[in-house]
C-alpha positions as CSV (number, residue, x, y, z in Angstrom):
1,X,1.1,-10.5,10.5
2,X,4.4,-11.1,8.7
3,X,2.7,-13.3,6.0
4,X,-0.5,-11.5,5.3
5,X,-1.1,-8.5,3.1
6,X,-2.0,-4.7,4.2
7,X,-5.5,-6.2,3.5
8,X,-5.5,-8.7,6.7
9,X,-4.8,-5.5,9.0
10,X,-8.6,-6.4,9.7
11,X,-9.0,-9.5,8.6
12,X,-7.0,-12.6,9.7
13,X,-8.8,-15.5,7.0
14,X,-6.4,-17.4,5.1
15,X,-7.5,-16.7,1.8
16,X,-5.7,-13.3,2.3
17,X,-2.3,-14.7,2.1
18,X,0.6,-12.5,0.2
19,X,2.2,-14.3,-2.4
20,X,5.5,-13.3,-2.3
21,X,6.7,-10.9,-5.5
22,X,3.2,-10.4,-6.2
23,X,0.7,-7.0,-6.2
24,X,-0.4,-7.4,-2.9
25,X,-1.8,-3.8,-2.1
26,X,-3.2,-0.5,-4.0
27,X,-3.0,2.8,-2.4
28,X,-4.3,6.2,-3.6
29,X,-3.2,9.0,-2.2
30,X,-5.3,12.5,-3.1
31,X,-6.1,15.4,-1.5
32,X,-9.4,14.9,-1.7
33,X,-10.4,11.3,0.2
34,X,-13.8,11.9,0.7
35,X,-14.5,12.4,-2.9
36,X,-12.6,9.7,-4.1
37,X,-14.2,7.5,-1.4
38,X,-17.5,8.5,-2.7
39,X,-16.5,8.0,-5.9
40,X,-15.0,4.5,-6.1
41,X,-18.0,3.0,-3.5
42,X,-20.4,4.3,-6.2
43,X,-18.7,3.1,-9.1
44,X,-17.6,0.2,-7.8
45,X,-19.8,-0.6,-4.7
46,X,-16.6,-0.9,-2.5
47,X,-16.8,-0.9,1.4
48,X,-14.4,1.0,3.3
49,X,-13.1,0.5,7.0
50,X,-11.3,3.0,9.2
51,X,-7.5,1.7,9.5
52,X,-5.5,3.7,12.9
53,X,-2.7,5.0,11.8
54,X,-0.7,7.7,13.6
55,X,-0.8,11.2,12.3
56,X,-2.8,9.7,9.4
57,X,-6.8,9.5,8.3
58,X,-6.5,5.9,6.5
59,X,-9.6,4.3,4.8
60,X,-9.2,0.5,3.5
61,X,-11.1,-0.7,0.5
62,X,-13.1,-3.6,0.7
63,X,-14.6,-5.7,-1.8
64,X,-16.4,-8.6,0.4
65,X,-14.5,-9.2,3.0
66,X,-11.0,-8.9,0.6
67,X,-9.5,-6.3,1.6
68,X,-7.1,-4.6,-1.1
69,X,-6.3,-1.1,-1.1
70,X,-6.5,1.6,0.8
71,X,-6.8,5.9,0.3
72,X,-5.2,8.7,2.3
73,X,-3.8,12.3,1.7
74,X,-0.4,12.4,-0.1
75,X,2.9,12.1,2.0
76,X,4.2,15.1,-0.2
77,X,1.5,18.4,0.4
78,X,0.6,19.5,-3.5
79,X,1.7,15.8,-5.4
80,X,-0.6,15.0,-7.4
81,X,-3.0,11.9,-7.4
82,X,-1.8,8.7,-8.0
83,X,-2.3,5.2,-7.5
84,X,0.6,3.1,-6.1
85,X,1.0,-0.9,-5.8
86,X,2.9,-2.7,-3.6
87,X,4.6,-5.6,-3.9
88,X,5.3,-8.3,-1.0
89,X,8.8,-9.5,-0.6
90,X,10.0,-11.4,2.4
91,X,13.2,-9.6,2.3
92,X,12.4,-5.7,2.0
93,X,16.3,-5.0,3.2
94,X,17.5,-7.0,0.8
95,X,15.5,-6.2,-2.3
96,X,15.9,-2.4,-2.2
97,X,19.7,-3.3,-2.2
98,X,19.0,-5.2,-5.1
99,X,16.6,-2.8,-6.7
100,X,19.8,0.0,-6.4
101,X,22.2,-2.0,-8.0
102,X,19.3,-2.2,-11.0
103,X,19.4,1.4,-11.0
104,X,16.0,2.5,-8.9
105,X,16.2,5.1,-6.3
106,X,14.3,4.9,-2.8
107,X,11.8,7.5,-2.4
108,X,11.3,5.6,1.0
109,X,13.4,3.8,3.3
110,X,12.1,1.1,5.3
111,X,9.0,2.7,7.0
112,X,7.2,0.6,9.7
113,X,3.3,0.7,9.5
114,X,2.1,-0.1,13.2
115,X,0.7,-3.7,13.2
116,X,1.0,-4.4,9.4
117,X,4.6,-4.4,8.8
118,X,7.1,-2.6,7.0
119,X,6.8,-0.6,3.5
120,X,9.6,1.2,1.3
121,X,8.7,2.8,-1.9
122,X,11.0,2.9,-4.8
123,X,11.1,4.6,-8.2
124,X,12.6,2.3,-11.1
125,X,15.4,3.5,-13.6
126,X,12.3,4.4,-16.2
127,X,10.7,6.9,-13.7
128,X,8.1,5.0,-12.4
129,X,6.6,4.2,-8.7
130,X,6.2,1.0,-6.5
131,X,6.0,0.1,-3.2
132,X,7.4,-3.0,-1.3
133,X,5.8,-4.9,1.7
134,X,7.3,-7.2,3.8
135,X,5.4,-10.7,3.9
């Protein structure tokens, strides 16, 4: 799946290519899943789909059969909720070097994520947040 988005962990079609340095992914993490769940399939009329991962409850959004984000319970008990994007890079190594030099600091190493690759999230020399994603 080395090429493909978060959003082909269920769906293989070539329209779901990454484009490499582009927002590939969204993820909100809250404490409360089910309510935002009900609230963004109302609003929006998203779909959502059961995604395995250990010690985690993950739901992916859907949108047709794009899938493009995904909600789960923050890593950190008590942070607030937030969405993140991800980026895809084809070298995750090698751009959070780079990102360093630049002045961001890694809030996550290199994390693998079962069959969809590997993540790291970063926080840039202004304070913000983004994630990476190997393509």
């Amino acid at each position: 799946m080395g090429g493909e988005i978060f959003g082909t962990m269920s769906d293989s079609s070539e329209n779901q290519k990454a484009t490499p340095y582009a927002i590939s992914w969204n993820e909100l993490a809250t404490p409360d899943t089910k309510g935002a769940i009900r609230f963004y399939t109302e609003l929006f009329g998203w779909k959502t789909e059961k995604f395995p991962m250990p010690g985690k409850d993950y739901t992916m959004f859907k949108l047709g059969d794009r899938t493009f984000g995904g909600v789960m319970e923050p890593m950190q008990p008590g942070s607030p909720p937030c969405w993140l994007n991800y980026v895809s890079v084809p070298d995750l190594g090698g751009t959070l070097e780079k990102a360093k030099k630049l002045g961001a600091k890694v809030c996550l190493d290199v994390t693998k994520i079962g069959e969809a690759g590997e993540i790291a999230i970063l926080q840039d020399p202004q304070g913000a947040m983004i994630g990476l994603h190997s393509c």
